[in-house]
OpenMM code with the backbone's topology and positions (N, CA, C; nanometers):
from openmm import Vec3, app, unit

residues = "UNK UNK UNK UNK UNK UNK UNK UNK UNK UNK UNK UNK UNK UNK UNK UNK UNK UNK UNK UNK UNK UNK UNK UNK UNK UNK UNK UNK UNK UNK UNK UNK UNK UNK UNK UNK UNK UNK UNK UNK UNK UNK UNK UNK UNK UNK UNK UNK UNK UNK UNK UNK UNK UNK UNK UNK UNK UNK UNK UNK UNK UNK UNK UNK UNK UNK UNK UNK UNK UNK UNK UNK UNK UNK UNK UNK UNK UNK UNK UNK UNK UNK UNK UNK UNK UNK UNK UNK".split()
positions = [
    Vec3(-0.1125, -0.3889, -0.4754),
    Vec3(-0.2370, -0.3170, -0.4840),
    Vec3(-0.2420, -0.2160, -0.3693),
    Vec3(-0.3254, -0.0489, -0.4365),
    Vec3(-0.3114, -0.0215, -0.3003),
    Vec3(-0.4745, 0.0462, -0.2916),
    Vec3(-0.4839, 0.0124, -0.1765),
    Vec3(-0.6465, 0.0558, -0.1568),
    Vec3(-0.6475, 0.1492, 0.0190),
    Vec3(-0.7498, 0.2391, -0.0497),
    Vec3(-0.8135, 0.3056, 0.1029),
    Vec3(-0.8748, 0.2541, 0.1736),
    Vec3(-0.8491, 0.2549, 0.3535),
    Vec3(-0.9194, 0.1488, 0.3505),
    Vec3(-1.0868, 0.1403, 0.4091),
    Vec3(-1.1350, 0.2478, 0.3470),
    Vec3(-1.2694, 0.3102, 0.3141),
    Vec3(-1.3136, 0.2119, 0.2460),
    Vec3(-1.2381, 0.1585, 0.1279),
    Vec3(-1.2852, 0.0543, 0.0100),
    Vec3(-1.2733, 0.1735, -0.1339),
    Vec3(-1.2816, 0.3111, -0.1021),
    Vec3(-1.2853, 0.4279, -0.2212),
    Vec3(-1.2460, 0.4073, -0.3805),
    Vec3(-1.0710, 0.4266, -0.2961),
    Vec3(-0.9635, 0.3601, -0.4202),
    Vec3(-0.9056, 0.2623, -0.4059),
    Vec3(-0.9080, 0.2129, -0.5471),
    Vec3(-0.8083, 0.0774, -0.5168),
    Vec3(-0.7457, 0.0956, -0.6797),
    Vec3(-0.6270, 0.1166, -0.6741),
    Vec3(-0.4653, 0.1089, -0.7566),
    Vec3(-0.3948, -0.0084, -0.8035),
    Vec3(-0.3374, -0.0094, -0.8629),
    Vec3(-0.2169, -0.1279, -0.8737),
    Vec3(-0.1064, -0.0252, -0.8183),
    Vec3(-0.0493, -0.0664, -0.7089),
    Vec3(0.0832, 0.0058, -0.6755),
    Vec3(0.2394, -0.1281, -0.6908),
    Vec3(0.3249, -0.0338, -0.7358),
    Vec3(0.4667, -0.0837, -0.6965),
    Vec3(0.5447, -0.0888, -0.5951),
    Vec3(0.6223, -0.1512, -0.4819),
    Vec3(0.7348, -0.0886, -0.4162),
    Vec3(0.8843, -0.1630, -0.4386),
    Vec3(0.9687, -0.0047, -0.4629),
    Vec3(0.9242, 0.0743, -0.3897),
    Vec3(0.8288, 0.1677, -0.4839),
    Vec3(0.7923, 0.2389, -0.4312),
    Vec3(0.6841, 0.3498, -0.4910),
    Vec3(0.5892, 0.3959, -0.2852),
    Vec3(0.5002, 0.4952, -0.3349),
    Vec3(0.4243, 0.5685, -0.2704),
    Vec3(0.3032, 0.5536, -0.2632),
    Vec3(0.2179, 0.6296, -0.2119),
    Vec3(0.0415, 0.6435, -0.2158),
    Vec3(0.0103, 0.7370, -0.3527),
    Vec3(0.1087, 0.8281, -0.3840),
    Vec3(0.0804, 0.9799, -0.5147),
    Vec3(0.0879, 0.8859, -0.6238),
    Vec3(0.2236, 0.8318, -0.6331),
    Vec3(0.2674, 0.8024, -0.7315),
    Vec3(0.1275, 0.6514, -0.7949),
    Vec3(0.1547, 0.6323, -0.7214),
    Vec3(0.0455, 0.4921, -0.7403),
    Vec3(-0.1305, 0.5646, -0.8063),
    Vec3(-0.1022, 0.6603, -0.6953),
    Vec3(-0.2725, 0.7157, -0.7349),
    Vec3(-0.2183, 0.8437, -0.9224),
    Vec3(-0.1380, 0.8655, -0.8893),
    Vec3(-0.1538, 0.9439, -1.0421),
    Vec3(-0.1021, 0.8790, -1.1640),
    Vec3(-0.0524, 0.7558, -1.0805),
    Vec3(0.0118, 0.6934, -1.2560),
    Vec3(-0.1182, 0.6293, -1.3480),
    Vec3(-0.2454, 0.5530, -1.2936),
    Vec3(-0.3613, 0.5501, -1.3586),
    Vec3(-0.4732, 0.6977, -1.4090),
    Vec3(-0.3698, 0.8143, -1.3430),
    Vec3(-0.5028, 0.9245, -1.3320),
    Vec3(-0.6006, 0.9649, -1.2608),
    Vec3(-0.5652, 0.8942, -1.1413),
    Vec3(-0.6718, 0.9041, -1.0165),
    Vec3(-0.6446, 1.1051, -0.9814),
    Vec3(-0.5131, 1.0966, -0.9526),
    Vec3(-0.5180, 1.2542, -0.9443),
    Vec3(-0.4494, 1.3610, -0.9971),
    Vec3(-0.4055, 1.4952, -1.0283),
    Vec3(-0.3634, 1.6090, -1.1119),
    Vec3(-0.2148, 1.5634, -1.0459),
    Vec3(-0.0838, 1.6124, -1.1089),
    Vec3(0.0127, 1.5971, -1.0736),
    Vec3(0.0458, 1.6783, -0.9978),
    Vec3(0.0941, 1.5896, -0.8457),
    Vec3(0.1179, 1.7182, -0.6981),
    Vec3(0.2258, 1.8410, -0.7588),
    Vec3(0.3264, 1.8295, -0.8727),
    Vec3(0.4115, 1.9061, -0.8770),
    Vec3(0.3589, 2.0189, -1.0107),
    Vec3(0.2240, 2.0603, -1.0294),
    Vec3(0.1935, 2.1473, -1.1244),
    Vec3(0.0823, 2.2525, -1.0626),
    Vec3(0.1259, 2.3842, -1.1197),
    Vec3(0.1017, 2.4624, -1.0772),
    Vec3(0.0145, 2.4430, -0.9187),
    Vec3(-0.1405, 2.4527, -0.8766),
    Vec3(-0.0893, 2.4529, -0.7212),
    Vec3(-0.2372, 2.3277, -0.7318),
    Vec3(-0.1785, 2.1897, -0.7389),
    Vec3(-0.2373, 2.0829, -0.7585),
    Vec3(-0.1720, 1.9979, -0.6135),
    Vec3(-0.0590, 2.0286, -0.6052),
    Vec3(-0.0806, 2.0134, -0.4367),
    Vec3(-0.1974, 1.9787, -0.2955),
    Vec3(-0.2835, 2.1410, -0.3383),
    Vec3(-0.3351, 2.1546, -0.2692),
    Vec3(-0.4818, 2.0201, -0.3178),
    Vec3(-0.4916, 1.9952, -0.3819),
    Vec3(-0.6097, 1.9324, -0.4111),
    Vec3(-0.5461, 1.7961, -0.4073),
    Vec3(-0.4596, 1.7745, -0.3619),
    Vec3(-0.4281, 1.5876, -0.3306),
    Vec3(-0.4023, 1.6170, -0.1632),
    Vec3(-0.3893, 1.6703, -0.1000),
    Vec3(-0.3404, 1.6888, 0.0708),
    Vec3(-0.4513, 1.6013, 0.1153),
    Vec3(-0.5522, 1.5112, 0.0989),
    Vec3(-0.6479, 1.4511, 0.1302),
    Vec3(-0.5566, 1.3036, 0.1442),
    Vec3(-0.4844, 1.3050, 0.0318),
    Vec3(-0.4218, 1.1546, 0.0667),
    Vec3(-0.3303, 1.1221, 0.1187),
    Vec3(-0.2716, 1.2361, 0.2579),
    Vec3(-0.1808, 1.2181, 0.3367),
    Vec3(-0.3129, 1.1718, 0.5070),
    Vec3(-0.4320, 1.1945, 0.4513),
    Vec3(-0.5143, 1.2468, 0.5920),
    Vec3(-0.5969, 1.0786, 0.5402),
    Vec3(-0.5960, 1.0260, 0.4292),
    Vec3(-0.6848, 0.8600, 0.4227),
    Vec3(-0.5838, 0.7623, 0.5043),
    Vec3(-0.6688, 0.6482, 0.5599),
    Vec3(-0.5477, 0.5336, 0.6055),
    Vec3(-0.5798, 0.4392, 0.4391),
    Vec3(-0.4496, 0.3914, 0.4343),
    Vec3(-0.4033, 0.3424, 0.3313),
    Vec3(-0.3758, 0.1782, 0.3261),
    Vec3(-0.3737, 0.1053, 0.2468),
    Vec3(-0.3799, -0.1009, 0.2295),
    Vec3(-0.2752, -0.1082, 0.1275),
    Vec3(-0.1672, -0.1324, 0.1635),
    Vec3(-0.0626, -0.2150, 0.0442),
    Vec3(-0.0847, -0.3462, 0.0386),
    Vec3(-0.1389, -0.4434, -0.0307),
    Vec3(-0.1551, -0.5804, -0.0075),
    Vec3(-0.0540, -0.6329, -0.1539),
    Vec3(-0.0054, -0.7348, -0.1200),
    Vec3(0.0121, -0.8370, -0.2498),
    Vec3(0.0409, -0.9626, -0.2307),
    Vec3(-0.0128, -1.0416, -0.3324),
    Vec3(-0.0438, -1.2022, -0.3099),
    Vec3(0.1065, -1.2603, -0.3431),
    Vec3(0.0906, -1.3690, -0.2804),
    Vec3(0.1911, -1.4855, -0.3008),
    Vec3(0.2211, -1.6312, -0.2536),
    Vec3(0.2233, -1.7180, -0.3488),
    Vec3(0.2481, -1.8494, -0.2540),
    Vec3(0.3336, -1.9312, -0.1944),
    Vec3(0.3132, -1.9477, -0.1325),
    Vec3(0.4233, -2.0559, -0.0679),
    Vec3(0.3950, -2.1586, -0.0275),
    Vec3(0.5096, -2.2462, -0.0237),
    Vec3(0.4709, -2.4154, -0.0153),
    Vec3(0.4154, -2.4262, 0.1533),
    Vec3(0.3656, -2.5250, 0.1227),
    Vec3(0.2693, -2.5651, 0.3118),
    Vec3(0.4388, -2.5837, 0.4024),
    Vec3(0.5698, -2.6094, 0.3301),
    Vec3(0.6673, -2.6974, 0.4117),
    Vec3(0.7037, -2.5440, 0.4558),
    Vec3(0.6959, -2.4686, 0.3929),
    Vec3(0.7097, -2.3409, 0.4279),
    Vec3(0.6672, -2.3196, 0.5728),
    Vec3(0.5660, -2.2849, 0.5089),
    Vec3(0.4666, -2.2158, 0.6385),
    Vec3(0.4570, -2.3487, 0.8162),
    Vec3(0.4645, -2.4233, 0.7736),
    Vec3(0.5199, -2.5086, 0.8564),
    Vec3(0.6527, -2.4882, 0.9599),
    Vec3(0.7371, -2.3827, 0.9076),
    Vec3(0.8662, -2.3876, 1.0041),
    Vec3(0.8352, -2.3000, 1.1465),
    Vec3(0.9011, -2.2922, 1.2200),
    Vec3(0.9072, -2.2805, 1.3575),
    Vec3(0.8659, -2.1401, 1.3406),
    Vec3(0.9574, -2.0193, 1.2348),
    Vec3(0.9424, -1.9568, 1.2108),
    Vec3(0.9825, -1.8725, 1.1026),
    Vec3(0.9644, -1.7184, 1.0531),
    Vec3(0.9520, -1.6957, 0.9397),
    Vec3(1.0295, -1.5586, 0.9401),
    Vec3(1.1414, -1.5244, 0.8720),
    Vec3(1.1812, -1.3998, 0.8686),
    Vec3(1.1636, -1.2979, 0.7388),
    Vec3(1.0564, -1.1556, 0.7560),
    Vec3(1.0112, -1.1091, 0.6838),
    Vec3(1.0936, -0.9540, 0.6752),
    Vec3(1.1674, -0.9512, 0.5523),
    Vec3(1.2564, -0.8388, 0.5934),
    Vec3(1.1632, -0.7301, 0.4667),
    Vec3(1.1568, -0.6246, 0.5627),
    Vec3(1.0713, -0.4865, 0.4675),
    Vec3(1.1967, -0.3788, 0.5293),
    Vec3(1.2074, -0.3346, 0.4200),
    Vec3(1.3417, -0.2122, 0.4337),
    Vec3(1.2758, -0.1027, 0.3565),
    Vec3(1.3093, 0.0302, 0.3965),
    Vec3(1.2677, 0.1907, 0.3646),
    Vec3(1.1273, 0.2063, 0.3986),
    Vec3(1.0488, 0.1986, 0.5220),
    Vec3(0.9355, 0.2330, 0.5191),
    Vec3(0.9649, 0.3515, 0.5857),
    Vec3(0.8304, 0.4330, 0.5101),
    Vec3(0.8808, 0.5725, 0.6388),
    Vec3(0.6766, 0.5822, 0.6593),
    Vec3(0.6645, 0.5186, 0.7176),
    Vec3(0.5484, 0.5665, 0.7939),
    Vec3(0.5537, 0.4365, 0.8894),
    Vec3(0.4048, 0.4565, 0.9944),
    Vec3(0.3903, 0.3740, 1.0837),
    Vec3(0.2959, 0.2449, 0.9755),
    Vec3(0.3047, 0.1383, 1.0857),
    Vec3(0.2515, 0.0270, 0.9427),
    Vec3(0.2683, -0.0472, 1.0191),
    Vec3(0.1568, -0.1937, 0.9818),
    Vec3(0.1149, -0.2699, 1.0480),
    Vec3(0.1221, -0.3832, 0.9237),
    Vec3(0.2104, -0.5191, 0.9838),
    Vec3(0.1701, -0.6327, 0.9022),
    Vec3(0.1172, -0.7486, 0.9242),
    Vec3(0.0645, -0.7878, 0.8661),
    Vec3(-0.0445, -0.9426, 0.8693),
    Vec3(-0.0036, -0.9848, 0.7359),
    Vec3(-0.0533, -1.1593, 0.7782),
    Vec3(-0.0856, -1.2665, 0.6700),
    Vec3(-0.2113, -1.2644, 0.6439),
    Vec3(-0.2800, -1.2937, 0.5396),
    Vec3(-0.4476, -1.2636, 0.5343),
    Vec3(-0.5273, -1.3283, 0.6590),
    Vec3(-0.4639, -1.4189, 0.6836),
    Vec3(-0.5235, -1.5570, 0.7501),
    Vec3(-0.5464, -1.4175, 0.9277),
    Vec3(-0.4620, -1.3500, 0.9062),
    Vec3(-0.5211, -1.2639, 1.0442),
    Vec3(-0.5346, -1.1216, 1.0480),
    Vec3(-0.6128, -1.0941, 0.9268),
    Vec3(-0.6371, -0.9567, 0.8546),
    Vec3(-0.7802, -0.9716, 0.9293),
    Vec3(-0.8103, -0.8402, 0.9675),
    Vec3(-0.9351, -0.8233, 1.0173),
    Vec3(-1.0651, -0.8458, 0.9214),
    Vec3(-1.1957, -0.8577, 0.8766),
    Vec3(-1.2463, -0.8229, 0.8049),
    Vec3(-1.2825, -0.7062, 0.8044),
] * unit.nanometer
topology = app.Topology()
chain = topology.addChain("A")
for resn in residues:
    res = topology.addResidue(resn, chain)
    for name in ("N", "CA", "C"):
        topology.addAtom(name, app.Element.getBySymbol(name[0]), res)
């Protein structure tokens, strides 16, 4: 899911995938690559942005000493949490 974190939009996103792609595959916005539709999405390089997605795991899990979380190709700055220490 990806949401602003205004609360504004909220998407179903994929990764890998983006913030555009996510926001124009439901129609949220004009396609950045037609005639000059560009200019009318440059707003969603300037929102802060929420990739969240759920999942469970066993308690024996979460129990170990510790936990290795491998995220590969990010290209922005980014911050991760477990919900349990997500701000409200």
């Amino acid at each position: 899911m990806l949401e602003s974190k205004i609360g504004e939009w909220s998407v179903p996103a994929t990764v890998p995938g983006d913030n555009v792609i996510a926001l124009l595959a439901p129609g949220k916005i004009p396609h950045p690559y037609c005639a000059d539709n560009e200019l009318q999405v440059q707003w969603i390089g300037r929102e802060a942005w929420v990739y969240s997605r759920a999942f469970e795991m066993e308690a024996a899990f979460l129990e170990k000493h510790s936990i290795f979380l491998n995220i590969e190709n990010l290209d922005a700055i980014a911050t991760f949490f477990q919900e349990a220490e997500r701000d409200p």
